[in-house]
N, C-alpha and C positions, 0 to 999 in steps of 0.2 A: 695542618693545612686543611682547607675544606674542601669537601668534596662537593661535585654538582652532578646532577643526572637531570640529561637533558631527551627529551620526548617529542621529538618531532613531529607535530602534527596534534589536532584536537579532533578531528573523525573521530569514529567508530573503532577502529581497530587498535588508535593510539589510547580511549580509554583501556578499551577491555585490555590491556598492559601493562596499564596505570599500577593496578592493583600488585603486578609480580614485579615491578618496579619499587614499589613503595618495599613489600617484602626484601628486594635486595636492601635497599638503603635503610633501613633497621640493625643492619649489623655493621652501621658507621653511625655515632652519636651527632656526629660532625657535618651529614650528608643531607643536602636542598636538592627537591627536585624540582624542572619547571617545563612547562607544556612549551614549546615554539614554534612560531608561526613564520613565515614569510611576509618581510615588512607590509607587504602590498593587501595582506590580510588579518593586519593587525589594527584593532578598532576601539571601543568603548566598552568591549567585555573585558577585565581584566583577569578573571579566575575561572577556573573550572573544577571543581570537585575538589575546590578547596585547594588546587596548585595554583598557582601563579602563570600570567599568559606573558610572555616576550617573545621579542622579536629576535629573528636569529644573528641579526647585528647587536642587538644586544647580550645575545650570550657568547658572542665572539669577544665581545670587549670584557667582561666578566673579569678580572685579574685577582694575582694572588689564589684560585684553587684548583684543585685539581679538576679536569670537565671531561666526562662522559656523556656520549651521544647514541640513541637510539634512532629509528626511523621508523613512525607506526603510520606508515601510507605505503602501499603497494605499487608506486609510478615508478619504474622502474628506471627510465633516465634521468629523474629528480635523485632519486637514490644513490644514482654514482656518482652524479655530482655533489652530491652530501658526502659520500665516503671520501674522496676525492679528495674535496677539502679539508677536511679533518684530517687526513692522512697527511695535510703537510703543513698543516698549522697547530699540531700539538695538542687536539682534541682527541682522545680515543675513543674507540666503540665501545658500546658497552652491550656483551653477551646477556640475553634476558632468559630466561627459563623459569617454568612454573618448576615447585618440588614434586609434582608428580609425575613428571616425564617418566622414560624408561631407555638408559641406553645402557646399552647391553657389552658388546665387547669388537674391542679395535675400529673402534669411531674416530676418525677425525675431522672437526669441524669448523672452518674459518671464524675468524670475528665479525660479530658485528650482527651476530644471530638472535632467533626470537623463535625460542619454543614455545609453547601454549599448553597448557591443560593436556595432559594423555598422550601427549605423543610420542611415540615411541619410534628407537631408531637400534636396531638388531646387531647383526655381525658384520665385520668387514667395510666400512662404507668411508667412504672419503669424501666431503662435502666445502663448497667455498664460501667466499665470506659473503655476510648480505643475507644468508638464510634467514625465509620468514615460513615457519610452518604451523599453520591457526590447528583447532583445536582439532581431540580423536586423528590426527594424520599420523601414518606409519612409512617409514623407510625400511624396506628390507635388506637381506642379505646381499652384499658385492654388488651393490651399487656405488657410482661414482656422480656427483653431481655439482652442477659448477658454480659461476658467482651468479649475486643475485635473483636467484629460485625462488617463488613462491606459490605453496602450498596453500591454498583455499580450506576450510573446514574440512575434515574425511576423507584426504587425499591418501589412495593405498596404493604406494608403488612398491611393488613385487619384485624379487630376486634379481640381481643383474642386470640392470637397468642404466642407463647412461643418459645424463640428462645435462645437455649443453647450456651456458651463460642463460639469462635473463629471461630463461621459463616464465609463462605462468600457467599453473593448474589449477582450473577451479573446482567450486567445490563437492564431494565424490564423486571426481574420477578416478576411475580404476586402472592404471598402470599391471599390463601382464608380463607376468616372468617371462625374461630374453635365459639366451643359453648362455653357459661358460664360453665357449666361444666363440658364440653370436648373440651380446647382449644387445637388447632391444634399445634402440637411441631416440632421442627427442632432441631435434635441430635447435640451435641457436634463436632465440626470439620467438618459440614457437608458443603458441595458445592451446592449452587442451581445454575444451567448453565446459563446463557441472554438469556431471554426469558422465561425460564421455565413457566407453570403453576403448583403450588403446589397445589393440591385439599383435599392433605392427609398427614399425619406425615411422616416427614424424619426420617430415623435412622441415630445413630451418625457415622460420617466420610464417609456419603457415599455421594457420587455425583450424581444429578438428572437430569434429562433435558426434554424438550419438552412439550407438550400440550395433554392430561392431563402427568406432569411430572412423570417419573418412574426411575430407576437405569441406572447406565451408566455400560452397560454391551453390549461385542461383540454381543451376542445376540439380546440385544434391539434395537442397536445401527442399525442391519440388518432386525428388524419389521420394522422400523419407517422407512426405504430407500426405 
């Protein structure tokens, strides 16, 4: 049967993936890979870097192979609704990782992940499906973190950390070690800016930014100026 590896999106993030995509599908003789767009952005380009452009009703209809799907866009309620549906029409995710990662010991990691170049993930960590962590990012020791998280380039989160659903952290921010038993948490939906330092819990859906980071408020926004 043949396999398909399918690549969500033709952005920036969906190539630089391209490449540890293509690496995976080398060790199937049998394995197509192909870029997907949403019908409403599907036009007269038909290739990109030499993959093939379709629509994602196209590669729904696709019969006869086996189908693996990625997601190389960062929208995070497009996302779940991509996992979503593949989760009940017989599409799987397909786990991505460069060979130069580094995971270390008692990692568990949901499907449907995307490691990058250097990233490294330590001891102890429990993490959900939908991980996208871009390049040099580190996951420390007894952290837990949940679906849909994504890491921006040089994202360092530090020991015991708790980090709820549909994070996003851009890129290096520095996540500080929480205690054994008071690890530091980052609320549900919540934004950490590029650069941020987090020294203290985020609350859910709020946006932080700066050194020590605090709320993205007109207010703070005119201390820090």
């Amino acid at each position: 049967m043949q396999v398909i590896y399918g690549i969500y999106g033709i952005g920036g993030f969906a190539r630089e993936i391209l490449p540890l995509v293509r690496e995976k599908a080398k060790k199937n003789n049998n394995c197509k890979i192909y870029f997907i767009v949403d019908d409403k952005y599907l036009n007269d380009k038909k290739e990109l870097k030499g993959i093939e452009i379709i629509s994602f009703n196209n590669f729904i209809e696709i019969s006869g192979a086996e189908k693996f799907l990625t997601v190389g866009f960062s929208n995070v309620l497009r996302r779940i609704e991509v996992f979503n549906f593949c989760e009940k029409n017989n599409i799987k995710l397909l786990n991505v990782s460069a060979t130069n990662i580094v995971i270390m010991d008692n990692v568990k990691i949901g499907d449907g992940s995307i490691l990058c170049p250097f990233v490294t993930l330590t001891s102890d960590i429990t993490i959900g499906k939908g991980f996208q962590a871009n390049i040099y990012s580190y996951v420390a020791h007894d952290c837990i973190i949940g679906d849909y998280v994504t890491f921006a380039p040089a994202v360092k989160c530090n020991g015991n950390v708790h980090i709820d659903d549909n994070v996003y952290i851009g890129t290096g921010a520095i996540i500080h070690q929480g205690k054994s038993n008071k690890p530091l948490k980052i609320g549900k939906g919540a934004v950490i800016a590029a650069g941020a330092v987090v020294t203290k819990s985020v609350p859910a859906n709020t946006t932080v930014f700066g050194n020590p980071a605090i709320e993205f408020t007109k207010e703070n926004i005119k201390r820090r100026m």
